[in-house]
C-alpha positions as CSV (number, residue, x, y, z in Angstrom):
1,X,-50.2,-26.5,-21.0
2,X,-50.9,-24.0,-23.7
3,X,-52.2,-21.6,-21.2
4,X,-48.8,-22.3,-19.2
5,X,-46.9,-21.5,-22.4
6,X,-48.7,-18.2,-23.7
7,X,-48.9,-16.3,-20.0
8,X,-45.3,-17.9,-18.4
9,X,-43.4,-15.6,-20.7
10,X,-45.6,-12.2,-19.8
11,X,-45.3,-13.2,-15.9
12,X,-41.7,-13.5,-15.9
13,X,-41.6,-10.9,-18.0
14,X,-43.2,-8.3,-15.8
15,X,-41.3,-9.9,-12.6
16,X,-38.1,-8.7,-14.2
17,X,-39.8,-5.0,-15.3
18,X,-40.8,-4.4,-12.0
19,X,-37.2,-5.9,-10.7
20,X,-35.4,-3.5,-12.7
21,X,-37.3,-1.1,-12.4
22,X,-37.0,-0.7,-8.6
23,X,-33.6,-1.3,-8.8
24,X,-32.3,1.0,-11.2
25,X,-34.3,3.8,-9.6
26,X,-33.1,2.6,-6.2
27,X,-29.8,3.3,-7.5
28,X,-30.6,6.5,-8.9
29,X,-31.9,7.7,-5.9
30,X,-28.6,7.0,-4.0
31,X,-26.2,7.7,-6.9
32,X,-23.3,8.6,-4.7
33,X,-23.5,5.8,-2.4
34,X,-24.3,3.2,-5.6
35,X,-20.8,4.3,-6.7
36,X,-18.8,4.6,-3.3
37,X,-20.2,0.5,-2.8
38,X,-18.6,-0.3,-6.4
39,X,-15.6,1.8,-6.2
40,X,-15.7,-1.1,-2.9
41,X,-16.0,-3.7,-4.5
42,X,-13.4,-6.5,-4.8
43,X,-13.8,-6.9,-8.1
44,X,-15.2,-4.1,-10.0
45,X,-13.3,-1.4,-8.2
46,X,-11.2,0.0,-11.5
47,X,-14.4,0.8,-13.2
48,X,-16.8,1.6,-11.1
49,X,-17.4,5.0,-12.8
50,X,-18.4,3.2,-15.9
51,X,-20.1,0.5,-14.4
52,X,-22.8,2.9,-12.5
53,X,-23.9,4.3,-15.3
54,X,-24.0,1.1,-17.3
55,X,-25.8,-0.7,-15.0
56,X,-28.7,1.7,-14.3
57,X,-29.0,2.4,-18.5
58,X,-28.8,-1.3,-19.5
59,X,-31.7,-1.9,-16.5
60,X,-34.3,0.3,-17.9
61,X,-33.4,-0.7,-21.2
62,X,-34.2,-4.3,-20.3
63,X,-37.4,-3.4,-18.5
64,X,-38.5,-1.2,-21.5
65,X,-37.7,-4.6,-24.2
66,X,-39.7,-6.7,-21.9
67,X,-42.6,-4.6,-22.0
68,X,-43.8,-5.6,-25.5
69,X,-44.6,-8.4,-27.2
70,X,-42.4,-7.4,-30.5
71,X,-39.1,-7.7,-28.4
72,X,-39.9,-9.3,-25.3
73,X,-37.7,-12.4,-26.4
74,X,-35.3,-10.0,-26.9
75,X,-35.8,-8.8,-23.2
76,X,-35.8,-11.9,-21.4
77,X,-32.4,-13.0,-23.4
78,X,-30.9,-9.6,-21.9
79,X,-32.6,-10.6,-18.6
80,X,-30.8,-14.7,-18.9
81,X,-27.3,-12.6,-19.6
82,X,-27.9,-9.8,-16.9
83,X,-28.4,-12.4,-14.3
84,X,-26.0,-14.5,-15.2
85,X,-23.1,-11.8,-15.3
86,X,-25.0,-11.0,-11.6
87,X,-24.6,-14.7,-10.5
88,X,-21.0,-15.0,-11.8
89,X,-20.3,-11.8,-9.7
90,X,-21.4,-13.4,-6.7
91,X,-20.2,-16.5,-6.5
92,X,-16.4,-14.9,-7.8
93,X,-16.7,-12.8,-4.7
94,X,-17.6,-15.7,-2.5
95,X,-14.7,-17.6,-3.7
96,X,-12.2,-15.4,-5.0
97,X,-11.6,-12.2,-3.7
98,X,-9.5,-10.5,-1.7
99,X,-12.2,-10.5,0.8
100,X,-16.3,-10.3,1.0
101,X,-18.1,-6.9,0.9
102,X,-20.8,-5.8,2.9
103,X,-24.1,-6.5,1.4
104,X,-25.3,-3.9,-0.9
105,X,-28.2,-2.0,-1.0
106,X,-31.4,-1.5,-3.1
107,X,-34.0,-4.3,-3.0
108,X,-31.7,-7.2,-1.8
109,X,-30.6,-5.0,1.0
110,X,-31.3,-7.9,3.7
111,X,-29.8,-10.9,2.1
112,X,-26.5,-12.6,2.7
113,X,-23.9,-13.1,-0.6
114,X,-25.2,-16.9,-0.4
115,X,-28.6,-15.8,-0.7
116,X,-28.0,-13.5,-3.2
117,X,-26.7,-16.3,-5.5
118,X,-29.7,-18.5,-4.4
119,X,-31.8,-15.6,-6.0
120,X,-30.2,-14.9,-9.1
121,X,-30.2,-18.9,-9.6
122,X,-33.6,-18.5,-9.5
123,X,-33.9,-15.4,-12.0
124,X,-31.8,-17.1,-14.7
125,X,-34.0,-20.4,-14.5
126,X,-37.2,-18.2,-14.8
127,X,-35.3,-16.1,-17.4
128,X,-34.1,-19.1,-19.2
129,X,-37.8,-21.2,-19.1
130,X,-39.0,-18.0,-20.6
131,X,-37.0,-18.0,-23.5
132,X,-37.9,-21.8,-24.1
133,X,-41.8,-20.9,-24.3
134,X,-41.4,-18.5,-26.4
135,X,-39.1,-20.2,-28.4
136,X,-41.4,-22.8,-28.8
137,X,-44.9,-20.6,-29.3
138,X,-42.7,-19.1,-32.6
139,X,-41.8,-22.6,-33.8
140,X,-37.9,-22.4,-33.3
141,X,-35.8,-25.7,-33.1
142,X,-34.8,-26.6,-29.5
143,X,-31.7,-27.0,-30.7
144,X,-31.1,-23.7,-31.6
145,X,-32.9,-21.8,-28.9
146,X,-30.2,-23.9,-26.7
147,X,-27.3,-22.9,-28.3
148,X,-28.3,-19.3,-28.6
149,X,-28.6,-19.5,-24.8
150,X,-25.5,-21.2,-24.5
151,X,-23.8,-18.4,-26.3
152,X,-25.0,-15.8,-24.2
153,X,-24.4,-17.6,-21.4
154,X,-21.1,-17.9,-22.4
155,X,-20.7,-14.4,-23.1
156,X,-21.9,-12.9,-20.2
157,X,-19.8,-14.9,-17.6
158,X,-16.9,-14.6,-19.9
159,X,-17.1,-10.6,-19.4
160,X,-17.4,-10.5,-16.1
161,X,-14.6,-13.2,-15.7
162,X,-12.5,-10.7,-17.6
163,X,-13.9,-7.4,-16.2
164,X,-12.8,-9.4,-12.8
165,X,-9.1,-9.8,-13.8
166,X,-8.9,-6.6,-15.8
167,X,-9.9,-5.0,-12.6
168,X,-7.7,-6.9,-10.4
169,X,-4.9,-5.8,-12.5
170,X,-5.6,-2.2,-12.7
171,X,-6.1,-1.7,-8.9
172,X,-3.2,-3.6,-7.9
173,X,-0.5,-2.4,-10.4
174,X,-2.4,0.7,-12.3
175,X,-4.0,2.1,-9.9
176,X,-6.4,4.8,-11.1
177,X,-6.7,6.6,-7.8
178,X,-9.9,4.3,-6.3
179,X,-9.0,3.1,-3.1
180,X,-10.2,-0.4,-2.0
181,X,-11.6,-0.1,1.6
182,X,-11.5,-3.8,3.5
183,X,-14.1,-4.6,6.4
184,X,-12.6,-3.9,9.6
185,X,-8.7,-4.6,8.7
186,X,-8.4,-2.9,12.0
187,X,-10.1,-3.5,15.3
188,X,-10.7,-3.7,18.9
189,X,-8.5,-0.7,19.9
190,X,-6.9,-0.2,23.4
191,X,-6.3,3.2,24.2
192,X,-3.0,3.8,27.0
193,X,-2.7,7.8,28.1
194,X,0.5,8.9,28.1
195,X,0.4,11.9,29.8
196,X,1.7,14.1,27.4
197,X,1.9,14.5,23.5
198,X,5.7,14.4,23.1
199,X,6.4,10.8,22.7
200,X,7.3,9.1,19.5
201,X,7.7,5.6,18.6
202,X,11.5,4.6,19.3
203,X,11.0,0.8,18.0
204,X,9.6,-2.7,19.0
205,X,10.8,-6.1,20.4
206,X,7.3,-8.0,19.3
207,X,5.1,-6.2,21.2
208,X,6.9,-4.1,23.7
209,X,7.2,-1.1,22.3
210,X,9.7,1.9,23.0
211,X,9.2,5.2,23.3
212,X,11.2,8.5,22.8
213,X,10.7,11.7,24.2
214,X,10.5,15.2,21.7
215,X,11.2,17.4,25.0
216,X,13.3,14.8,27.2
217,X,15.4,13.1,24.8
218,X,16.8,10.8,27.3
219,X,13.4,9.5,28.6
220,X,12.2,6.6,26.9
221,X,9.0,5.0,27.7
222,X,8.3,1.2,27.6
223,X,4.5,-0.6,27.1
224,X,4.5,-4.2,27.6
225,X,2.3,-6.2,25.5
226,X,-0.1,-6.2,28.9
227,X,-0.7,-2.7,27.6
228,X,-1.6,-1.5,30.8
229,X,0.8,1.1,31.9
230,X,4.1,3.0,30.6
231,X,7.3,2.7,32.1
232,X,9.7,5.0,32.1
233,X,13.7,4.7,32.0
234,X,16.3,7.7,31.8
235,X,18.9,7.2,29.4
236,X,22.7,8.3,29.9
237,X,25.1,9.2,27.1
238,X,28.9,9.3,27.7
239,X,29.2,13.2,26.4
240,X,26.0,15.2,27.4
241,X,27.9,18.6,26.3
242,X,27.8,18.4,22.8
243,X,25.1,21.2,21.0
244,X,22.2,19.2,20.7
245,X,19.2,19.9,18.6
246,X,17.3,17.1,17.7
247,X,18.5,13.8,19.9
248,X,16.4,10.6,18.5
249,X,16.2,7.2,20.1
250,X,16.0,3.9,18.3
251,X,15.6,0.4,19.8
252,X,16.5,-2.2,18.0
253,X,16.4,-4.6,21.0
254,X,18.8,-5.5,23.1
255,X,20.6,-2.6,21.3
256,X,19.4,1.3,21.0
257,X,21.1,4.7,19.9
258,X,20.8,7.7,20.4
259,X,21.2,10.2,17.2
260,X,21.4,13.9,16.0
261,X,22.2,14.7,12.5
262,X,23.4,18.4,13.4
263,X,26.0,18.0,16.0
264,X,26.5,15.6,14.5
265,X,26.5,12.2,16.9
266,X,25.7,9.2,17.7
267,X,25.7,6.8,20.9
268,X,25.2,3.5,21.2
269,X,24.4,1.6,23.8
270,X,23.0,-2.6,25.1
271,X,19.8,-3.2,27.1
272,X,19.5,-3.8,30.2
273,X,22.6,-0.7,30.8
274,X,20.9,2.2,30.1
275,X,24.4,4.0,29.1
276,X,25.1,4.5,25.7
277,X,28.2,5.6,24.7
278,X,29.9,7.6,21.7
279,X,30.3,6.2,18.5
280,X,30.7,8.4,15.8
281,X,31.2,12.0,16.3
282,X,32.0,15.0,13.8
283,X,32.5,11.8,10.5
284,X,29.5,13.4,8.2
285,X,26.2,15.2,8.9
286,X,22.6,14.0,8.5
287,X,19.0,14.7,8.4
288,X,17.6,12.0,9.0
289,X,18.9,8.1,10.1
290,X,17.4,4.9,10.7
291,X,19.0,1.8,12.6
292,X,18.7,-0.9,10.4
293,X,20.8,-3.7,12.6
294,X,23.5,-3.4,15.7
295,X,26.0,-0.7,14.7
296,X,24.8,-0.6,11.1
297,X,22.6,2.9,9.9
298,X,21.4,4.2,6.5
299,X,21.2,8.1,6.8
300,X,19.9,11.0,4.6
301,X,22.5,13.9,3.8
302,X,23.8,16.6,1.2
303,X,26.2,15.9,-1.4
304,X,29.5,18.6,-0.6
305,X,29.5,18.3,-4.6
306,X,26.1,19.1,-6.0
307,X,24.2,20.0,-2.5
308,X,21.6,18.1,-3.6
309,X,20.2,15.1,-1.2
310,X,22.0,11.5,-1.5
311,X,21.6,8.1,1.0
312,X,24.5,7.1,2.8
313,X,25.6,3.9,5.1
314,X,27.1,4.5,8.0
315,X,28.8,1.5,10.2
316,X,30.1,2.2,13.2
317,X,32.4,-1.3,13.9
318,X,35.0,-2.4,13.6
319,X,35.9,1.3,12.8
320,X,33.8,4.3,11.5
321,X,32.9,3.5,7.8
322,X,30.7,5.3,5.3
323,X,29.2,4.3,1.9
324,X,27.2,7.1,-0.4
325,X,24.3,5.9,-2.7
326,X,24.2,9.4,-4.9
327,X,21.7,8.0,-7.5
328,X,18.9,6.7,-5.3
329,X,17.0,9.6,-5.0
330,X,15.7,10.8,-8.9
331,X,16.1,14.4,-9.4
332,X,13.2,15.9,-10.8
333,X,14.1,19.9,-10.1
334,X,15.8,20.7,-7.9
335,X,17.6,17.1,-5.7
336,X,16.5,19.0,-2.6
337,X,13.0,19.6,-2.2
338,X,11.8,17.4,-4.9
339,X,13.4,14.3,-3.0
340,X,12.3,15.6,0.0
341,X,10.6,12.1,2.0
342,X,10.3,9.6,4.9
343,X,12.0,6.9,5.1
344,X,11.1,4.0,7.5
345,X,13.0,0.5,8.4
346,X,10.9,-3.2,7.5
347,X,12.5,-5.0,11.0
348,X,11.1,-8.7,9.3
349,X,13.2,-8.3,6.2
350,X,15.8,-5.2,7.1
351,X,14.9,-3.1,4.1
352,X,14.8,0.5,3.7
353,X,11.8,2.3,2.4
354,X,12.1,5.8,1.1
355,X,8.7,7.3,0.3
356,X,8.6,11.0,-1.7
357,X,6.1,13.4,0.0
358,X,5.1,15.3,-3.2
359,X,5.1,12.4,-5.6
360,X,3.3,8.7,-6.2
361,X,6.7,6.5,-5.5
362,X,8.6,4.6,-2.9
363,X,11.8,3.5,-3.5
364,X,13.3,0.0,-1.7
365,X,17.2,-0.1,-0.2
366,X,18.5,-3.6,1.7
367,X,20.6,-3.0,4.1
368,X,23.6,-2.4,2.4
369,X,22.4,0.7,0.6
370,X,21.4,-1.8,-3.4
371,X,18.4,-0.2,-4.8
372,X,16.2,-3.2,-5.0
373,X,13.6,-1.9,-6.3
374,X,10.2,0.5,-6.3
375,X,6.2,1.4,-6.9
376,X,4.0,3.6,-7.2
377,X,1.1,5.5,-4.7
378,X,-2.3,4.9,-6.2
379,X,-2.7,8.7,-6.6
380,X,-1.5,10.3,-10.1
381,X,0.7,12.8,-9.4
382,X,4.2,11.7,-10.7
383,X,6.0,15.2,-10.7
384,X,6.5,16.8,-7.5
385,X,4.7,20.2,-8.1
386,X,6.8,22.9,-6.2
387,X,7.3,26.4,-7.0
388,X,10.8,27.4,-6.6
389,X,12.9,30.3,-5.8
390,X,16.8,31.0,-6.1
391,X,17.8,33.9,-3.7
392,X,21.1,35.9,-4.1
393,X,23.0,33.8,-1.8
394,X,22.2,30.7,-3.8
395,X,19.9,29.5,-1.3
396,X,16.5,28.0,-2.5
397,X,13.3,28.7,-0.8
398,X,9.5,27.3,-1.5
399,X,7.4,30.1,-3.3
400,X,4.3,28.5,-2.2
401,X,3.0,25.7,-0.3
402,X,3.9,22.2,-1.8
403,X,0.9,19.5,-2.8
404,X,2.0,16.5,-0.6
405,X,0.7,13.3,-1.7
406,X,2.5,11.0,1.1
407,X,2.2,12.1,4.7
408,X,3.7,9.2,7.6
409,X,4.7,5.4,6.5
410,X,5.3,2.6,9.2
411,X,6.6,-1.0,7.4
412,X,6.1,-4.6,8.6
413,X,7.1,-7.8,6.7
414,X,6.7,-6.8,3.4
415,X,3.9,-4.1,3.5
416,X,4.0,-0.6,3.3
417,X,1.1,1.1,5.2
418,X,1.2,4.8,3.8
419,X,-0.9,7.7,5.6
420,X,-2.1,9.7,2.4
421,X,-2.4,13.0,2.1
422,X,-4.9,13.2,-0.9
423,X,-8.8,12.1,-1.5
424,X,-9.4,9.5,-3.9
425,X,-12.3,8.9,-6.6
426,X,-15.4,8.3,-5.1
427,X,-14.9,9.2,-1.5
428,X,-16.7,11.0,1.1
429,X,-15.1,14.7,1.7
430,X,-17.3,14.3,5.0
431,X,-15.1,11.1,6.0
432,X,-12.0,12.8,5.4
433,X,-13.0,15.4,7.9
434,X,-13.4,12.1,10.5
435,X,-10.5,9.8,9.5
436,X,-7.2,9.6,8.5
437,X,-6.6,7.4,5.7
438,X,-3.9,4.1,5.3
439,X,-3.0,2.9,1.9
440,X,-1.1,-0.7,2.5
441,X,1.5,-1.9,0.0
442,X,3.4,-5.2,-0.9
443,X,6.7,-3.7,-1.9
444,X,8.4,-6.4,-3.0
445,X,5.6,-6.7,-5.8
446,X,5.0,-2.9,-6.0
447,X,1.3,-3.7,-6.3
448,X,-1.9,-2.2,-4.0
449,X,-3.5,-4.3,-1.5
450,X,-5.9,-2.2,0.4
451,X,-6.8,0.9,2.6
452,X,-8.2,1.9,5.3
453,X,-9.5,4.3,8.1
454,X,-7.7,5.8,11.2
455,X,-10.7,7.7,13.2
456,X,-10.0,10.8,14.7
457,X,-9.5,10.0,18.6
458,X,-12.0,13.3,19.3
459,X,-10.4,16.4,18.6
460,X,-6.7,14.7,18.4
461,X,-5.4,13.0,14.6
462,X,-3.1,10.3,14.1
463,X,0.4,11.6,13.7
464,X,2.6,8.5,14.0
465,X,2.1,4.6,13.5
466,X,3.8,1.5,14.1
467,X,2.9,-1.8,12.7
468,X,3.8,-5.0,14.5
469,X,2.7,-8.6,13.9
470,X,-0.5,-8.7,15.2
471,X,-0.9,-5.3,16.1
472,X,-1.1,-1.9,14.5
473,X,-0.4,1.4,17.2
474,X,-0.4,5.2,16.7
475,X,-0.1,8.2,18.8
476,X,-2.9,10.2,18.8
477,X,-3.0,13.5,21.5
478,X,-1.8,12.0,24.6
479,X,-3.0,8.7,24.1
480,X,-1.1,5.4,22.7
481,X,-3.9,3.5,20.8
482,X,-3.7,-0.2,19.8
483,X,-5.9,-2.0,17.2
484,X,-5.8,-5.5,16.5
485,X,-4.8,-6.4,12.9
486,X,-7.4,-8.3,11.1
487,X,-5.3,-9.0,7.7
C-alpha cells in the first residue's frame, strides 16, 4: 500500500505531462485552426482570442509543475481544476447550447462529446486520488485536503459557468465581430434551371414561389413546392404606355402589383386574373416599395424639404393616402447616401426591416410606418465611411468607393438573415473566396443567433434569397436553388 501511495502520484503525474504536452503542441502546430474551432464554439466564441493562448500557456505550465517533486502537488491541483473546467465545458455543451460542435481535434480527435466527458471523469478521479496520496505521504488532515479540493473544484466550474454566460451575452447582444458557424443549418439543396439569369424573387404563398422578370417585367414565373419545373404567366396592366424604367412585381397571394418608383405607378391586380389594373399614378415618387398587405405599401423617397431620404406609407383604398415617417432613417452626413439600404417585408409578422449598407444597424417598422425598434450587425463599423463631394449644381456625388458592411437581407418570422459584406475574426480568407456568408438575426430581441455558408454554385454567387418555413432559396446564375432549413 505504501508502494501504491509513493509511485500513484508520479504515474498520474507523468500521464498528465505527456497529456499536455501533446496537446498543447498539437495546438500549436495548428494554431489557426485551434482558434477558428473556438471562435466555433457555442460557448467560448467571445473570447476565443484569449482563450488560445491561455490554454496552450497554462498546459505547459501544468506539465512543467508536475515534473518535480517540489511542486508536483501543486501540479496535479492545476491538473483536478483544468479537467474539471474541461468537464464542465462538456457536459454545458451537451445540455445547453445553442447546438453541439463538431468534435475537435488534437488527441481526442475520434471521440464523441459523451466520450469526451467519460474521459475527463476519469482525469479528475486520477487527478483527485493523486492529490489524496500525496496529501497523505506529507501528513495533511483529510479534512483539509477535501476542502482545498472542494474549493478548487468550486472555482473552476464556477469560471467556466461564467465564462459560458459572459460569452453568451457578448455574442448575442455585443457582438465583437466572431461569427458563430452552426452544423449544417442548411441542407439538401435542389437546384431548378431557369433558363436565364433575369429573374428575381416576386414573393411566396408557402412554398410556391413567384418570380419577376428584370428584362420582361410582365413575365412572372411560378415553382410549385414539387420543384420540378417553372411556369410561366404573362401579366397585363390596364396602361402599358406610361415611361417605364424599372416595373417590379410583388405577390402577396391571391393579390400582386406591379410597381415603378420613376413614372411613377402602380397596378394592382387578384390571382387567378392576371390583369392588374391602375392604382395610383403621378401621387409621389419612389425608389424603392414593398407590399406589406392588399392595397397597403411602405416606400423609400426624397423629402421636397431637405432632399434627404424619408419612409412613407402609401394606401391605395378606399382612396389614395400617404403617411411620411421623416425621422426613421438617422442622418449621419449627408440623409442620402449615408441612409442608403434594403429594406425587406417579414410576411409571418408584417414588419418592415430597413438594413443600412455602410453601417452595423437595422431598423424595425410595423405596418403602419411606428418605428418599433432596432439592432446592430456583428461587425463594428457604426459610421457609414463615405467620401463626399458637393458639385456646383448642388448635386452630391461619391469621391470614392463606399465600405459596405450589409449586402442582400431576406426576413421570415422574426429573423433576419443578412448576406454580409465583411470577414469576421478568425475566418478563412480562402472560404470567403468559396462562399457567401448569412448572419441570422432575431429582431424583435436585436440579439445574434448564428451564421452560415452559401457555396458558390461554380462560377455563379448568390445574389438574392428568400426564406420560407421550411425552406431557404436563392438565385444563383440561372439556377433556382433550394436548401432545406435545419433550424
Amino acid at each position: 500500500m505504501k508502494t501504491l501511495r509513493k509511485f500513484f502520484p508520479i504515474i498520474v503525474s507523468f500521464f498528465f505531462v505527456l497529456l499536455f504536452i501533446y496537446a498543447s503542441a498539437s495546438k500549436m502546430l495548428d494554431f489557426e485552426n485551434f482558434q477558428v474551432q473556438l471562435a466555433q464554439s457555442p460557448l467560448l466564441s467571445a473570447y476565443a482570442g484569449f482563450i488560445s493562448y491561455a490554454v496552450i500557456i497554462l498546459e505547459l505550465v501544468i506539465a512543467g509543475l508536475l515534473c518535480f517533486h517540489l511542486t508536483r502537488l501543486w501540479g496535479l491541483f492545476a491538473s483536478f481544476a483544468i479537467m474539471v473546467a474541461f468537464t464542465v465545458y462538456i457536459y454545458l455543451i451537451l445540455n445547453y447550447s445553442d447546438f453541439v460542435p463538431c468534435s475537435c481535434g488534437g488527441i481526442l480527435e475520434k471521440m464523441s462529446w459523451q466520450q469526451h466527458l467519460v474521459f475527463n471523469m476519469v482525469c479528475v478521479l486520477l487527478a483527485l486520488t493523486g492529490v489524496f496520496f500525496i496529501g497523505k505521504e506529507r501528513a495533511y488532515r483529510w479534512s483539509r485536503t477535501a476542502a482545498e479540493l472542494a474549493f478548487t473544484a468550486i472555482l473552476s466550474a464556477g469560471s467556466m459557468v461564467a465564462l459560458f454566460l459572459s460569452s453568451e451575452y457578448i455574442m448575442k447582444k455585443e457582438n465583437n465581430f466572431t461569427r458563430r458557424f452552426l452544423p449544417h443549418p442548411i441542407d439538401f439543396p435542389q437546384k431548378l434551371n431557369l433558363e436565364v439569369n433575369s429573374f428575381y424573387f416576386a414573393g411566396q404563398h408557402g412554398d410556391t414561389i413567384f418570380l419577376g422578370n428584370k428584362v420582361a417585367p410582365l413575365i412572372m414565373g411560378k415553382v410549385y413546392p414539387s420543384f420540378d419545373k417553372l411556369i410561366l404567366d404573362t401579366l397585363k396592366i390596364s396602361d402599358a404606355s406610361l415611361p417605364f424604367q424599372e416595373l417590379k412585381l410583388q405577390v402577396q397571394y391571391p393579390y400582386f402589383s406591379l410597381a415603378d418608383g420613376h413614372v411613377p405607378a402602380v397596378f394592382e391586380g387578384e390571382f387567378p386574373d392576371v390583369n392588374a389594373q391602375l392604382a395610383m399614378h403621378q401621387k409621389a415618387y419612389f425608389s424603392t416599395i414593398v407590399m406589406i398587405k392588399p392595397k397597403h405599401y411602405i416606400f423609400r423617397g426624397q423629402s421636397t424639404k431637405t432632399r434627404e431620404t424619408i419612409m412613407g406609407l402609401l394606401e391605395t383604398e378606399p382612396d389614395v393616402k400617404f403617411r411620411f415617417n421623416t425621422t426613421f432613417l438617422e442622418k449621419q452626413i449627408d440623409g442620402i447616401f449615408d441612409t442608403d439600404g434594403n429594406f425587406v417585408t417579414d410576411p409571418v409578422k408584417q414588419n418592415v426591416i430597413y438594413t443600412y449598407f455602410y453601417r452595423n444597424e437595422y431598423r424595425v417598422l410595423d405596418d403602419q410606418l411606428r418605428f418599433t425598434g432596432q439592432g446592430k450587425t456583428i461587425d463594428t463599423i457604426t459610421k457609414a465611411q463615405l467620401k463626399l463631394n458637393t458639385l456646383k449644381d448642388g448635386r452630391i456625388k461619391m469621391n470614392a468607393p463606399p465600405l459596405k458592411v450589409n449586402q442582400d437581407q431576406a426576413a421570415y418570422g422574426g429573423l433576419l438573415f443578412n448576406e454580409a459584406n465583411l470577414r469576421g475574426r478568425h475566418e478563412s480568407a480562402k472560404m470567403w473566396q468559396q462562399a457567401k456568408v448569412v448572419d441570422v438575426y432575431h429582431y424583435p430581441t436585436a440579439t445574434y443567433r448564428y451564421s452560415f455558408y452559401v457555396h458558390h454554385d461554380g462560377p455563379n454567387k448568390m445574389r438574392s434569397m428568400l426564406v420560407t418555413a421550411k425552406h431557404f432559396y436563392i438565385l444563383s446564375g440561372n439556377q433556382l436553388i433550394r436548401y432545406q432549413r435545419m433550424r
